[in-house]
Biopython code that builds the backbone (N, CA, C, O; Angstrom):
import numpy as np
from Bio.PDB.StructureBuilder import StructureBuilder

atoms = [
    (1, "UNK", "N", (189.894, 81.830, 68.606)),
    (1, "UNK", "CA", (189.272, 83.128, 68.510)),
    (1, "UNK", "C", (188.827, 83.316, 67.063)),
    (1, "UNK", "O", (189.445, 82.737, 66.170)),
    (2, "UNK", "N", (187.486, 84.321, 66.714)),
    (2, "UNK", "CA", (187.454, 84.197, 65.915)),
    (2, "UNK", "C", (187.176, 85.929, 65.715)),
    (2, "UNK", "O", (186.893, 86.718, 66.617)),
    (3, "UNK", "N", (187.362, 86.255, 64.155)),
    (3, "UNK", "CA", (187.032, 87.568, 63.469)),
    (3, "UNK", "C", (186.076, 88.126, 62.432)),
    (3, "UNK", "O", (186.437, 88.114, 61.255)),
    (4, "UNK", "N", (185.087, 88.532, 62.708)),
    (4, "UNK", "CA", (184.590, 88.773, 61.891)),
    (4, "UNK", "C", (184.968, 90.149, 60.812)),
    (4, "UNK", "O", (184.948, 91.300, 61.249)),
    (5, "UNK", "N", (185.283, 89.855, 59.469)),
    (5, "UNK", "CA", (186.029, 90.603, 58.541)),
    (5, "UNK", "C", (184.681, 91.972, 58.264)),
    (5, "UNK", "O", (183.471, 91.817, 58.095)),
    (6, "UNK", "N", (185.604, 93.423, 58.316)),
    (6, "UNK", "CA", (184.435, 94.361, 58.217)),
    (6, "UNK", "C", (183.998, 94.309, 56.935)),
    (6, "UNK", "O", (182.780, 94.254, 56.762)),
    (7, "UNK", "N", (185.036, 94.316, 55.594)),
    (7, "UNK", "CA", (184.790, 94.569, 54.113)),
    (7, "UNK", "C", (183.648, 93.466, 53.725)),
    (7, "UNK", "O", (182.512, 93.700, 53.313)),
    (8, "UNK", "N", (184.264, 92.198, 53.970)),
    (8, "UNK", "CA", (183.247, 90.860, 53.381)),
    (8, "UNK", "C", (181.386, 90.126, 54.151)),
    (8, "UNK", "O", (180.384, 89.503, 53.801)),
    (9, "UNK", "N", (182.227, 91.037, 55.750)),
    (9, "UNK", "CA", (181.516, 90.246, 57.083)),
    (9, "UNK", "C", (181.483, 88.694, 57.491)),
    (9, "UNK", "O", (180.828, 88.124, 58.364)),
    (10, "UNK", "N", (182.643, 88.086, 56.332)),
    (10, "UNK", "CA", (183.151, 86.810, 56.699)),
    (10, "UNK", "C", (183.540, 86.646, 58.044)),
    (10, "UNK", "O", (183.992, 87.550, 58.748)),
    (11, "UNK", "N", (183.320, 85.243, 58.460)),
    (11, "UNK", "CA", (184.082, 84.999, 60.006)),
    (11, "UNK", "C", (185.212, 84.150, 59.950)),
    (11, "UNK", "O", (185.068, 82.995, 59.551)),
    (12, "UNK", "N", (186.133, 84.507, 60.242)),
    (12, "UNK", "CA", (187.321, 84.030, 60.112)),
    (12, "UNK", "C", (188.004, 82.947, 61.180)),
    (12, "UNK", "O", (187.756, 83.765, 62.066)),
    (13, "UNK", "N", (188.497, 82.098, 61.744)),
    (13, "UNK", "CA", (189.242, 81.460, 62.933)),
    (13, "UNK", "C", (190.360, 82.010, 63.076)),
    (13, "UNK", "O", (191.195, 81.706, 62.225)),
    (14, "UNK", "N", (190.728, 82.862, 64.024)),
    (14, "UNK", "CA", (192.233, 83.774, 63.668)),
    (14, "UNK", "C", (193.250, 82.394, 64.995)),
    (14, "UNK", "O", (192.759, 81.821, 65.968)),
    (15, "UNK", "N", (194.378, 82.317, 64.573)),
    (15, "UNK", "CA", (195.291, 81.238, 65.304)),
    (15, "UNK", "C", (196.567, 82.306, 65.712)),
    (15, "UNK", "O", (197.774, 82.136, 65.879)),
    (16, "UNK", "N", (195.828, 83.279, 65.770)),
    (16, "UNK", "CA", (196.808, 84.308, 66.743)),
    (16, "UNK", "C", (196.453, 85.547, 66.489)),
    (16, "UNK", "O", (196.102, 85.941, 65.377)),
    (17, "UNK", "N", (196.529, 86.283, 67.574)),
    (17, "UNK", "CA", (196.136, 87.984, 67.577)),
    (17, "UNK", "C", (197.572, 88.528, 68.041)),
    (17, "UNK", "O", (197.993, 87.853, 68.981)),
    (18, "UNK", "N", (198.413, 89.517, 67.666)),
    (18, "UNK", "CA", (199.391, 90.151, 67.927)),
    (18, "UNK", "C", (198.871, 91.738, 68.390)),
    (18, "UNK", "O", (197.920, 92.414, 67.999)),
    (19, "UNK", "N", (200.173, 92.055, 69.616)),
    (19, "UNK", "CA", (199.604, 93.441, 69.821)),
    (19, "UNK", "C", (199.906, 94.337, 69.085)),
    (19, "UNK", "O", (199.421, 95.455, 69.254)),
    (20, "UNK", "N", (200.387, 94.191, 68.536)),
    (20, "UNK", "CA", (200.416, 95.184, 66.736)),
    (20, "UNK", "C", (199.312, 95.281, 66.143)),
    (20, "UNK", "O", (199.243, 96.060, 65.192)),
    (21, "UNK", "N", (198.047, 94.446, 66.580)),
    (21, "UNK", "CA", (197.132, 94.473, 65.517)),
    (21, "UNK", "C", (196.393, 94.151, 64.686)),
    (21, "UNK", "O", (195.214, 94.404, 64.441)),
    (22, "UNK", "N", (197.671, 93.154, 63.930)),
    (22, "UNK", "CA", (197.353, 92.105, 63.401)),
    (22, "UNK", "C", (197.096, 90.957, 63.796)),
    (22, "UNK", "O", (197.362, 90.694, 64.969)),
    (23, "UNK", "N", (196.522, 89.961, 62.963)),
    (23, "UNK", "CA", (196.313, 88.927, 63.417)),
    (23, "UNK", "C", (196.331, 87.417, 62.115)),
    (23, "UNK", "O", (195.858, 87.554, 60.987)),
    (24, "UNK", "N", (196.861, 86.314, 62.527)),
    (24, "UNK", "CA", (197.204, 85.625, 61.537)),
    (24, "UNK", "C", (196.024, 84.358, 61.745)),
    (24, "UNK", "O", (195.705, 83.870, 62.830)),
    (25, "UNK", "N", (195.390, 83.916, 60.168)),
    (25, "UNK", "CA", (194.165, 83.378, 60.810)),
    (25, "UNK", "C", (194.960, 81.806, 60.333)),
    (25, "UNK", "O", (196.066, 81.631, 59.822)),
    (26, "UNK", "N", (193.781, 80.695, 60.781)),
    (26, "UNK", "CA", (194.209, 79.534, 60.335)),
    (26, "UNK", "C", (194.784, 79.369, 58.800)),
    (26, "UNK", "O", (195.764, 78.806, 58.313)),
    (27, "UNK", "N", (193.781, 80.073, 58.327)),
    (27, "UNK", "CA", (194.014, 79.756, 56.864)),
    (27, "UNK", "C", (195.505, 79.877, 56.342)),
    (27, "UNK", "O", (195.941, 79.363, 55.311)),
    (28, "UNK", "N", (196.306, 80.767, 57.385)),
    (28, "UNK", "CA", (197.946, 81.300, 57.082)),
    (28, "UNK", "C", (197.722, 82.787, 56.397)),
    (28, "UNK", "O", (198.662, 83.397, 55.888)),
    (29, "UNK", "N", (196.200, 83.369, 56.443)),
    (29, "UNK", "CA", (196.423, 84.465, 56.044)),
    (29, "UNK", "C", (196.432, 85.661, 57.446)),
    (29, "UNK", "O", (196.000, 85.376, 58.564)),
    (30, "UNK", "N", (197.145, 87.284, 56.983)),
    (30, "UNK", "CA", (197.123, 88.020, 57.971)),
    (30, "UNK", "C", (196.426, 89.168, 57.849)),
    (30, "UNK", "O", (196.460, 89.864, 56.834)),
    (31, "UNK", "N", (195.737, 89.434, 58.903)),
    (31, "UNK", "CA", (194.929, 90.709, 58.747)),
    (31, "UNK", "C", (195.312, 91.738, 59.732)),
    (31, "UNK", "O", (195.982, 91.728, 60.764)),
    (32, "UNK", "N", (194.563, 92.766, 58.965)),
    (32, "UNK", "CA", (195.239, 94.083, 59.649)),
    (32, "UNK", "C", (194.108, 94.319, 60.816)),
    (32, "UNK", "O", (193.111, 93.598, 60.775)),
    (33, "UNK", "N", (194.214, 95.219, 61.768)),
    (33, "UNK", "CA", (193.095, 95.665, 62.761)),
    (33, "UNK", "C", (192.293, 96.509, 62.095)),
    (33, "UNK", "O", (191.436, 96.980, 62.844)),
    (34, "UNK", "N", (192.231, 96.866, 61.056)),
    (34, "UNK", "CA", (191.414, 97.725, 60.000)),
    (34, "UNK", "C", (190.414, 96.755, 59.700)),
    (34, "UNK", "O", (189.220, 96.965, 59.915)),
    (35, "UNK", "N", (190.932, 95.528, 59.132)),
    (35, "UNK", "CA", (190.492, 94.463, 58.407)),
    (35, "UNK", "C", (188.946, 93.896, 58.910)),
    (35, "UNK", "O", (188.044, 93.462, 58.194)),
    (36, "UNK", "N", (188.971, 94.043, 60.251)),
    (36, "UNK", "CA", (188.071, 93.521, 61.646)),
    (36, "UNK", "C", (187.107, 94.173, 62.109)),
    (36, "UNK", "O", (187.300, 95.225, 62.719)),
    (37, "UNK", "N", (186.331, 93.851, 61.978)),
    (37, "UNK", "CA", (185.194, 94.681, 62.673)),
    (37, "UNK", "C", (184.406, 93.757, 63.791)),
    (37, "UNK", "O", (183.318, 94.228, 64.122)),
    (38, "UNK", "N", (184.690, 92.816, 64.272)),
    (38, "UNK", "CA", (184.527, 92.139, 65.795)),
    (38, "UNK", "C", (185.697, 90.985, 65.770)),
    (38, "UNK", "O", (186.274, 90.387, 64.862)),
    (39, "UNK", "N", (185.770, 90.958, 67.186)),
    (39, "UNK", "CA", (186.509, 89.848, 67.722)),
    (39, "UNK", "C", (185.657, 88.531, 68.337)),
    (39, "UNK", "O", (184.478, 88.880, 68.286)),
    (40, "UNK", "N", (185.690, 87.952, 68.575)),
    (40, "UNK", "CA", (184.800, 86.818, 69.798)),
    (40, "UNK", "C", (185.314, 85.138, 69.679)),
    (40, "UNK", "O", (185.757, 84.547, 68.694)),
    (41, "UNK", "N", (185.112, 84.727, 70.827)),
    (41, "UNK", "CA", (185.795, 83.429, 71.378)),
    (41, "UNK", "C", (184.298, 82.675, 70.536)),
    (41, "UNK", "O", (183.383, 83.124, 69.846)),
    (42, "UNK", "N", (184.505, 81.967, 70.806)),
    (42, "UNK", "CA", (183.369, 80.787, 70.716)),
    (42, "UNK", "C", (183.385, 79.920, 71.460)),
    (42, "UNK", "O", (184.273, 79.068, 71.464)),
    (43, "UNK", "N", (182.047, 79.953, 72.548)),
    (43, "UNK", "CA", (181.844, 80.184, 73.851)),
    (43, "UNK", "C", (180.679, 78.229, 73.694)),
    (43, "UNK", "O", (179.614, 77.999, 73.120)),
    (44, "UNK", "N", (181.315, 77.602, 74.249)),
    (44, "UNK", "CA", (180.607, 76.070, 74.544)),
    (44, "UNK", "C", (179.795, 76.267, 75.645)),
    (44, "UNK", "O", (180.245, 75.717, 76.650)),
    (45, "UNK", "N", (178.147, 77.209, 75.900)),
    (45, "UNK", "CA", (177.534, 77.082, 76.902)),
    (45, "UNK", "C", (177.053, 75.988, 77.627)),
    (45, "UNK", "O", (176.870, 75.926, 78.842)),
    (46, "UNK", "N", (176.756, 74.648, 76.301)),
    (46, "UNK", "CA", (176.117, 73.772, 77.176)),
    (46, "UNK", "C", (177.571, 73.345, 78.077)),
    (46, "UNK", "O", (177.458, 73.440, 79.299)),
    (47, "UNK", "N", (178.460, 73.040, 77.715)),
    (47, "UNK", "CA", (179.689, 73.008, 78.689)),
    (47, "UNK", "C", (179.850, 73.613, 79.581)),
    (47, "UNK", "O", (180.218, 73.057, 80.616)),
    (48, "UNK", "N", (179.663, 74.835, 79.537)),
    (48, "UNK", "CA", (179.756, 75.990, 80.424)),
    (48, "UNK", "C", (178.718, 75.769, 81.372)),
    (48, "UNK", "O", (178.925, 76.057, 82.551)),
    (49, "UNK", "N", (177.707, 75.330, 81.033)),
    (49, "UNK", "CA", (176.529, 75.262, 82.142)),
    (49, "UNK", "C", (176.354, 73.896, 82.880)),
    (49, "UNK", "O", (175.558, 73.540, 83.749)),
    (50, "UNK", "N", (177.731, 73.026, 82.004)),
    (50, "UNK", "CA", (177.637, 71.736, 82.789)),
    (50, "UNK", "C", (178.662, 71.837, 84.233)),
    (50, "UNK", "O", (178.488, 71.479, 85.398)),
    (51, "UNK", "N", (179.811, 72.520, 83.500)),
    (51, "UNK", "CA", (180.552, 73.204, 84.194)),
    (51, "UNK", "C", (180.065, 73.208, 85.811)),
    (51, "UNK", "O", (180.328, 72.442, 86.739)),
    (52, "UNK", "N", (179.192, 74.487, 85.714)),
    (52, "UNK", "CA", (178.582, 75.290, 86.464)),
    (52, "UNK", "C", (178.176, 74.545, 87.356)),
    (52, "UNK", "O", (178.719, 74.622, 88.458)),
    (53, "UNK", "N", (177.037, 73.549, 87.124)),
    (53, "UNK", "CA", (176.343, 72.519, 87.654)),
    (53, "UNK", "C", (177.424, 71.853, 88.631)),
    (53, "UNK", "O", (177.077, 71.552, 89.773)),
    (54, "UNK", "N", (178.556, 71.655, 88.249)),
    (54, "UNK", "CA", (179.169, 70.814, 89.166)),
    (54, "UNK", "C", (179.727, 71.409, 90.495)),
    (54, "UNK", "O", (180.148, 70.821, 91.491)),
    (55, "UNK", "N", (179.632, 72.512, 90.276)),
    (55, "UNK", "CA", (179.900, 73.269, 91.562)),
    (55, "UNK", "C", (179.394, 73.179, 92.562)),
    (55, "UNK", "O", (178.190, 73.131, 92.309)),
    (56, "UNK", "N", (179.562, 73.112, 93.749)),
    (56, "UNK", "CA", (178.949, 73.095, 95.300)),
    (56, "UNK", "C", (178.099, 74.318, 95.233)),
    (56, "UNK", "O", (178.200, 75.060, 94.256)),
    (57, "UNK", "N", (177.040, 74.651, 96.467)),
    (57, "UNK", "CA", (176.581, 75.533, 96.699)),
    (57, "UNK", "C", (176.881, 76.918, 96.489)),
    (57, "UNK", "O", (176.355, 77.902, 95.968)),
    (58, "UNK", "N", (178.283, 76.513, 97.299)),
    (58, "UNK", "CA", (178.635, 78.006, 98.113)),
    (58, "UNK", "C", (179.582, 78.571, 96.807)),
    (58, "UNK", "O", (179.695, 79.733, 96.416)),
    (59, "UNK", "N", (180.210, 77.356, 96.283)),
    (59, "UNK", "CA", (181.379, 78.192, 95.154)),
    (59, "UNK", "C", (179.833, 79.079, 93.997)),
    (59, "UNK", "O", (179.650, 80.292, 94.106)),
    (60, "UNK", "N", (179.049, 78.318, 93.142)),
    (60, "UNK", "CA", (177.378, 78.507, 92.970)),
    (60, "UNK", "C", (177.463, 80.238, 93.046)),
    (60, "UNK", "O", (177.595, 81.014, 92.099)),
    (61, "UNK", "N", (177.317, 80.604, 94.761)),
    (61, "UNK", "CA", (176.608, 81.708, 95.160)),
    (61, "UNK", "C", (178.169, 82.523, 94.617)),
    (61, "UNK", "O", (178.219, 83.315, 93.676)),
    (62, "UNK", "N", (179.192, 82.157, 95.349)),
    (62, "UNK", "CA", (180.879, 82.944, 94.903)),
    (62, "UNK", "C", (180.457, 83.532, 93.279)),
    (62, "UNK", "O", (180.037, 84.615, 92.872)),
    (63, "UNK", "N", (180.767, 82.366, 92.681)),
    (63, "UNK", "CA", (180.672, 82.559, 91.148)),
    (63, "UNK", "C", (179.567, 83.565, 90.631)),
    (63, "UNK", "O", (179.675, 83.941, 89.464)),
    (64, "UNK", "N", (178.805, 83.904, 91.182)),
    (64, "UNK", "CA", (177.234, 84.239, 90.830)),
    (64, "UNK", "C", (177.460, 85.850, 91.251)),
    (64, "UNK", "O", (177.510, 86.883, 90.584)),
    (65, "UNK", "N", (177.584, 85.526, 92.825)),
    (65, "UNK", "CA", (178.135, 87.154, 93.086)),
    (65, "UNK", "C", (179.714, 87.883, 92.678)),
    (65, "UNK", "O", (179.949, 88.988, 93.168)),
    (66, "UNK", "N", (180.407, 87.451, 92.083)),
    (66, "UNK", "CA", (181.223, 87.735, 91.275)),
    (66, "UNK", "C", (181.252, 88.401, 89.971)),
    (66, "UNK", "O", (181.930, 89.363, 89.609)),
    (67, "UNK", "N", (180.029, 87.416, 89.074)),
    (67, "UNK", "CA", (180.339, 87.964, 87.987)),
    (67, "UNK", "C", (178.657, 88.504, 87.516)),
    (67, "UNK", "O", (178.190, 88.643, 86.386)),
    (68, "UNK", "N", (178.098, 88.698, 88.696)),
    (68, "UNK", "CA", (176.331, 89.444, 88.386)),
    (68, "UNK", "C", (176.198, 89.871, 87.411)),
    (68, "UNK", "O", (175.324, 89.419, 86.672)),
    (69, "UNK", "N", (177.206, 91.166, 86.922)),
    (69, "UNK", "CA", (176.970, 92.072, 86.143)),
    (69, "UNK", "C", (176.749, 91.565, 85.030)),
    (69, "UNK", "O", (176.144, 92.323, 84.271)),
    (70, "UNK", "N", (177.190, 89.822, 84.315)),
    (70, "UNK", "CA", (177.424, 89.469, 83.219)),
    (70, "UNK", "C", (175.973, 88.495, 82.752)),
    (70, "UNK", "O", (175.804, 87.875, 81.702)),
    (71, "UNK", "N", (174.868, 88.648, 84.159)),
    (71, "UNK", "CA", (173.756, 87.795, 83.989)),
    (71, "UNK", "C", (172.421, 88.609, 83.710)),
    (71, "UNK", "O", (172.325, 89.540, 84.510)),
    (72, "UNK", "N", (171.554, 88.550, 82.975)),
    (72, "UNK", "CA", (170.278, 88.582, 82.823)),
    (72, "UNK", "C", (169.737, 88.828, 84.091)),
    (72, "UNK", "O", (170.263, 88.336, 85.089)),
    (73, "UNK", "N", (168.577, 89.654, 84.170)),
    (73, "UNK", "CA", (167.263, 88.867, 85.069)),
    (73, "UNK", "C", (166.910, 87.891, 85.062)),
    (73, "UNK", "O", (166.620, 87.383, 86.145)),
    (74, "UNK", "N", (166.749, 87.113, 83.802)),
    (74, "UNK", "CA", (165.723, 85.931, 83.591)),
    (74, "UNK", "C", (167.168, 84.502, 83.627)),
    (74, "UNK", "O", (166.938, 83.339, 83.295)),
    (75, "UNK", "N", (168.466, 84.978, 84.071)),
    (75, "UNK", "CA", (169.379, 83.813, 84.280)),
    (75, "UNK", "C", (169.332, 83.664, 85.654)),
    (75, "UNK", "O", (169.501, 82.605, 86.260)),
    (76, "UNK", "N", (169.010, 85.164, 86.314)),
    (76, "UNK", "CA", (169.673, 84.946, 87.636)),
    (76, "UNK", "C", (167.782, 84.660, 88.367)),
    (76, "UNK", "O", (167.679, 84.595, 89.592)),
    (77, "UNK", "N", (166.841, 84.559, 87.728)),
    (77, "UNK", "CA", (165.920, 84.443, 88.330)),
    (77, "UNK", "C", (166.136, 82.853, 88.121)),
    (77, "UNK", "O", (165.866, 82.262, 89.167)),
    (78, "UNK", "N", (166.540, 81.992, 87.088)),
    (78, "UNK", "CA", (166.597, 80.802, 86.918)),
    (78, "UNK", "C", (167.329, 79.900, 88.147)),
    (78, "UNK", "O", (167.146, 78.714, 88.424)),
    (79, "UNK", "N", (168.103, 80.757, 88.698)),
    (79, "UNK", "CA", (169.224, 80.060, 89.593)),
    (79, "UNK", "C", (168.772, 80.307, 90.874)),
    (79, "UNK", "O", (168.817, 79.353, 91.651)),
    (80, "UNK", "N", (168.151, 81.847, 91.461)),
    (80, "UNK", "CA", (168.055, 82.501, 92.490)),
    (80, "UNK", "C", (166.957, 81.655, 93.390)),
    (80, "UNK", "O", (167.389, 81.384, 94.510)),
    (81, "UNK", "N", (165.930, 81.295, 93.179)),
    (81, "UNK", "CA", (165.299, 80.624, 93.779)),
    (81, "UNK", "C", (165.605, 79.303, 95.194)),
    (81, "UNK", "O", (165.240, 79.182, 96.364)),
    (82, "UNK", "N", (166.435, 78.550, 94.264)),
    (82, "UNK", "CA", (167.290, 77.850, 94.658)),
    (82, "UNK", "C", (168.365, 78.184, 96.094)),
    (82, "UNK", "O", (168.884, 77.486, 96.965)),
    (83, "UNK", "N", (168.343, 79.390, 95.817)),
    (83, "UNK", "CA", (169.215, 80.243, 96.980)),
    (83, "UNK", "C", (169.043, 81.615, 97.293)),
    (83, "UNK", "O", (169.921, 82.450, 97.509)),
    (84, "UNK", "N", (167.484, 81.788, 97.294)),
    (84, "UNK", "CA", (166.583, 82.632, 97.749)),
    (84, "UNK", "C", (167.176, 83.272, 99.098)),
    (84, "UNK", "O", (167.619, 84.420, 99.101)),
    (85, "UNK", "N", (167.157, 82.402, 100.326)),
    (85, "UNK", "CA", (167.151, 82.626, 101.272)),
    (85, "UNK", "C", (168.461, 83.021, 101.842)),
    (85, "UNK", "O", (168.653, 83.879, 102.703)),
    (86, "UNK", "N", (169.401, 82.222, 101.196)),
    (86, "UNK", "CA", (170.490, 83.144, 101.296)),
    (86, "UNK", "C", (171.191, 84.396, 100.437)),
    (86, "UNK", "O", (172.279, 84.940, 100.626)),
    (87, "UNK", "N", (170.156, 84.659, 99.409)),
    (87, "UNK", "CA", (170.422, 86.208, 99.052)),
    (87, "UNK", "C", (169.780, 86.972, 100.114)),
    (87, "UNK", "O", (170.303, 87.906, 100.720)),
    (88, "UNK", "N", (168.538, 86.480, 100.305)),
    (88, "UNK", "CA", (167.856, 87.886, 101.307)),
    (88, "UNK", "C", (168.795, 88.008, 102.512)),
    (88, "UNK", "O", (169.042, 89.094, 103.037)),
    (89, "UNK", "N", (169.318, 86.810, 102.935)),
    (89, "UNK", "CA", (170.443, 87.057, 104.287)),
    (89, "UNK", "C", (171.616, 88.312, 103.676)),
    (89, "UNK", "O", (172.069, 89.316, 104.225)),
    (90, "UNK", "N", (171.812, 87.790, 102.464)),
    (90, "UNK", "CA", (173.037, 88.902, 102.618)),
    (90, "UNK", "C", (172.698, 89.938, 102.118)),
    (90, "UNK", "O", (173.637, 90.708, 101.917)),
    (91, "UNK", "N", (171.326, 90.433, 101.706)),
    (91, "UNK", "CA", (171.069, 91.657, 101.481)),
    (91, "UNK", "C", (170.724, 92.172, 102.841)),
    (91, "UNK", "O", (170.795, 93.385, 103.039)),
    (92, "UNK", "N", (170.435, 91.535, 103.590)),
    (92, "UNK", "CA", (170.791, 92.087, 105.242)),
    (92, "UNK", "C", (169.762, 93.319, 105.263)),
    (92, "UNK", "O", (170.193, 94.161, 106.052)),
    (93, "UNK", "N", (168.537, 93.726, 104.667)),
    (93, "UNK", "CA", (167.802, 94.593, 104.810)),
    (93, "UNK", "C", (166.402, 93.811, 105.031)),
    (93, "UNK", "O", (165.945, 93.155, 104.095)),
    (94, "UNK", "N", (165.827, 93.868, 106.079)),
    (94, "UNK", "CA", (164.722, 93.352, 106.341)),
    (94, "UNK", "C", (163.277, 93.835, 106.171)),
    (94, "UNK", "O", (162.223, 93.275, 105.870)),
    (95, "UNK", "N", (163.689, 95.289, 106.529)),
    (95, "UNK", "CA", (162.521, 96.684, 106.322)),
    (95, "UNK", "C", (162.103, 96.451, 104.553)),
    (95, "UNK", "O", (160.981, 96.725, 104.124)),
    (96, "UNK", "N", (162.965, 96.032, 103.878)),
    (96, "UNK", "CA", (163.167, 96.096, 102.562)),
    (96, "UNK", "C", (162.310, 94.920, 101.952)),
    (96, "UNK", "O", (161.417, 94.954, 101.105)),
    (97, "UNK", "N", (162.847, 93.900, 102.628)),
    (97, "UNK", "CA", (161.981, 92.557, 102.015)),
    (97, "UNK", "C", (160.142, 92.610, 102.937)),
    (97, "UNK", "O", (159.091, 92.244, 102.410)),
    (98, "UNK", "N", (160.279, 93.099, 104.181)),
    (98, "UNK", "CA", (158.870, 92.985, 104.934)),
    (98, "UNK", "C", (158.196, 94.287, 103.540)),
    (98, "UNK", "O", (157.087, 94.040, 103.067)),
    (99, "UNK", "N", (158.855, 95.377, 103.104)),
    (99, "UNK", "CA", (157.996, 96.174, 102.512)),
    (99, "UNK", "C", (157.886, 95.398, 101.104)),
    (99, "UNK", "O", (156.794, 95.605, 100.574)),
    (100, "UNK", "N", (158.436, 94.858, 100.629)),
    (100, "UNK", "CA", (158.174, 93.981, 99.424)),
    (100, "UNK", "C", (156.626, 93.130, 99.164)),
    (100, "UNK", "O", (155.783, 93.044, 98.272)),
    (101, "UNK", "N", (156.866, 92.580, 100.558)),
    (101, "UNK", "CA", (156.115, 91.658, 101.109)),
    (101, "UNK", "C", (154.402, 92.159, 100.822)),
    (101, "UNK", "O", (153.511, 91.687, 100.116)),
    (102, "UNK", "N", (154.482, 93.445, 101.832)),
    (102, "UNK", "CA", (153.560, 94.283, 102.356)),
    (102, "UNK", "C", (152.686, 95.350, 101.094)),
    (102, "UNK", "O", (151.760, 96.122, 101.346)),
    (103, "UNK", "N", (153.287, 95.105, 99.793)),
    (103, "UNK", "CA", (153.186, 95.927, 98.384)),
    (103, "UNK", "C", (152.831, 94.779, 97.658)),
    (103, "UNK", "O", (152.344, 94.927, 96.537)),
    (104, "UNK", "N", (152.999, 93.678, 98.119)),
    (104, "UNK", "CA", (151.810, 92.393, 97.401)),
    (104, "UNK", "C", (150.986, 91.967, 98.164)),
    (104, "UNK", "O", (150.245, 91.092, 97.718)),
    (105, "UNK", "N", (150.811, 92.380, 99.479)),
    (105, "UNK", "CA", (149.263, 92.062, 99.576)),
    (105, "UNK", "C", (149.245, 91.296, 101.153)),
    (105, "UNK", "O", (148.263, 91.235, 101.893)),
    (106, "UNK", "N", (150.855, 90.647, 101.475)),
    (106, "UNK", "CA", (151.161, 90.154, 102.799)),
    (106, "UNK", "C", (150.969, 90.920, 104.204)),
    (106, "UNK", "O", (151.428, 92.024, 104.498)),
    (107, "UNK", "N", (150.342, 90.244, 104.835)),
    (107, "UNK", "CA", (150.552, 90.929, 106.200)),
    (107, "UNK", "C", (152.042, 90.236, 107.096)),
    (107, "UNK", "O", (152.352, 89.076, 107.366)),
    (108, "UNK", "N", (152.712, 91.561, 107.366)),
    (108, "UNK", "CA", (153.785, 90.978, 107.645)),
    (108, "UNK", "C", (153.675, 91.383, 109.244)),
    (108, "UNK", "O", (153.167, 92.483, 109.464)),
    (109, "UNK", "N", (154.155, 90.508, 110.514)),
    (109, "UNK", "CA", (154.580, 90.995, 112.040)),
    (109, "UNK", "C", (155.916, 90.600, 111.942)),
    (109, "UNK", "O", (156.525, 90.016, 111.045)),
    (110, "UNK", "N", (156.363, 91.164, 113.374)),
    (110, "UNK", "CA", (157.369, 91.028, 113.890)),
    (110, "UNK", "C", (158.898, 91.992, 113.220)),
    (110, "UNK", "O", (160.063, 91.826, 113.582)),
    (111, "UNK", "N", (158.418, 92.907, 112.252)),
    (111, "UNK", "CA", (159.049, 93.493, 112.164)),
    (111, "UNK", "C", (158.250, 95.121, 112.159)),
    (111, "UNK", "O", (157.250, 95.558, 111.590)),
    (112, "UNK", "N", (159.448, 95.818, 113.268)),
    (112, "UNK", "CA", (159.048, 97.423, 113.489)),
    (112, "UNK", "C", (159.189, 98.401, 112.806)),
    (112, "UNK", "O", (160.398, 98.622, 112.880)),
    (113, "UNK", "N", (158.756, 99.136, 112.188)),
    (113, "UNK", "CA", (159.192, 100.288, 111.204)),
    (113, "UNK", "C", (159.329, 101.946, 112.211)),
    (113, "UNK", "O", (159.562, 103.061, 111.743)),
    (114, "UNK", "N", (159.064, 101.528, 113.834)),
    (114, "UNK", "CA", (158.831, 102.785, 114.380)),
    (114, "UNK", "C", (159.647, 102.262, 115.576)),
    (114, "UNK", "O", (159.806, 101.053, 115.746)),
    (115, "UNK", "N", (160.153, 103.176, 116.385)),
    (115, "UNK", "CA", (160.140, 103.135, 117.449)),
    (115, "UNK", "C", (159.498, 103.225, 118.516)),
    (115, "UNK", "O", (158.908, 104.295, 118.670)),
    (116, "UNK", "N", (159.368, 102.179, 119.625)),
    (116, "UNK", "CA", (158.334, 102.624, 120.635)),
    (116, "UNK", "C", (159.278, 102.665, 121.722)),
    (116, "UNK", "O", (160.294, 102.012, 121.958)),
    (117, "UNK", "N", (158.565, 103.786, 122.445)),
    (117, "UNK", "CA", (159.120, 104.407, 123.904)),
    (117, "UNK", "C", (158.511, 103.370, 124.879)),
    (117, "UNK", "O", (158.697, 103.478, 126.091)),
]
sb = StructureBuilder()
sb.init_structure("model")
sb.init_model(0)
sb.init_chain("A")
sb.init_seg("    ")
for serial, (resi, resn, name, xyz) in enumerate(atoms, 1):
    if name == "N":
        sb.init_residue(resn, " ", resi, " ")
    sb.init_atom(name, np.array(xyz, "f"), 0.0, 1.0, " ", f" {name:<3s}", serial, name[0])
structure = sb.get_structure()
């Protein structure tokens, strides 16, 4: 983990955070929660995205609809394609995607927006 110091804006490697506050960095020095003005991991994406890759489909879609909130548009448009067809299944609204459709220019059948007697 690492800290970025508020006074200097140095980044520090802290080798332990205590719930007191403090935190003791590699160097063997300790800082106070005053001391800090961010926390953050240091995050190996290309790992993370090799990671990812190795996953099956379905874990893929799990993982994806799990943690949405933590993706972009332009991540989840990167991936979504790929499994297009089973998002629109589980958005389970059809009226929704035929009007999508129908607002770019598609002529869509087979789906009713009325009832007939």
């Amino acid at each position: 983990m690492k800290a970025k110091l508020r006074e200097t804006g140095e980044v520090v490697e802290l080798r332990q955070y205590y719930c007191d506050g403090t935190a003791k960095g590699v160097n063997g020095e300790y800082y106070h929660q005053g001391d800090i003005s961010e926390l953050f991991e240091d995050i190996d994406y290309k790992r993370l995205e090799y990671e990812f890759n190795q996953l099956g489909r379905t874990e893929k879609c799990e993982f994806i609809s799990q943690h949405i909130e933590l993706a972009s548009s332009k991540a989840i448009a990167k991936y979504v394609k790929e499994y297009l067809f089973d998002v629109l299944k589980d958005v389970g609204d059809d009226e929704y995607i035929a009007t999508y459709l129908r607002n770019k220019g598609y002529k869509v059948e087979g789906i009713s927006t009325t009832t007939q007697n």
